[in-house]
C-alpha positions in Angstrom: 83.5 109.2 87.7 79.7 109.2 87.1 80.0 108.4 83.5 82.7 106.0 83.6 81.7 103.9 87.0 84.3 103.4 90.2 86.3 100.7 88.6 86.8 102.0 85.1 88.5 105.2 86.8 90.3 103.4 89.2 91.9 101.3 86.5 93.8 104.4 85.2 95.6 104.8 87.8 97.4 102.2 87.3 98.8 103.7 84.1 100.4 106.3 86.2 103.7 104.2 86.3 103.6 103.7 82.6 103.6 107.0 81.6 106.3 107.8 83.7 108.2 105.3 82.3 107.8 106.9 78.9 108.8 110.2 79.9 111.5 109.5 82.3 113.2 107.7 78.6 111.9 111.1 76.7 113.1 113.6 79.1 115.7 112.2 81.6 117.1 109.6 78.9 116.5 106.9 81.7 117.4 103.3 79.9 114.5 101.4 80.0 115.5 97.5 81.4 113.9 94.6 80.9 112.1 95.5 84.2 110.5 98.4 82.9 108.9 96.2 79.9 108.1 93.4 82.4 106.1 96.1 84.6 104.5 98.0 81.7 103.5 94.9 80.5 101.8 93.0 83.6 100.1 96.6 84.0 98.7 96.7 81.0 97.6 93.1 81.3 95.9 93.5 84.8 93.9 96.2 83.3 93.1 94.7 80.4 91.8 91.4 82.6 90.4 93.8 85.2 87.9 95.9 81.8 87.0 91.8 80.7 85.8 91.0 83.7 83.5 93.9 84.7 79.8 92.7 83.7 78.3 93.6 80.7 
């Protein structure tokens, strides 16, 4: 957490629903719904808005 600062390690967290998303489907053979995409997708948008804001 040193190296990569408080907010940069928080943001990764927020993958922890993605990646269960992907191996509920590999494993379990959960169907993934259009709510699943819609989910992964804002995640991986708030994170990507949350890196461009940080101050360079």
């Amino acid at each position: 957490m040193k190296q990569l600062g408080a907010v940069v390690a928080t943001n990764y967290v927020y993958l922890n629903p993605v990646t269960t998303i992907i191996f509920a489907w590999l494993i379990l053979s959960e169907q993934i719904t259009v709510y699943f995409l819609l989910g992964t997708a804002l995640i991986l948008i708030g994170m990507y808005l949350a890196d461009q804001a940080k101050p360079q």
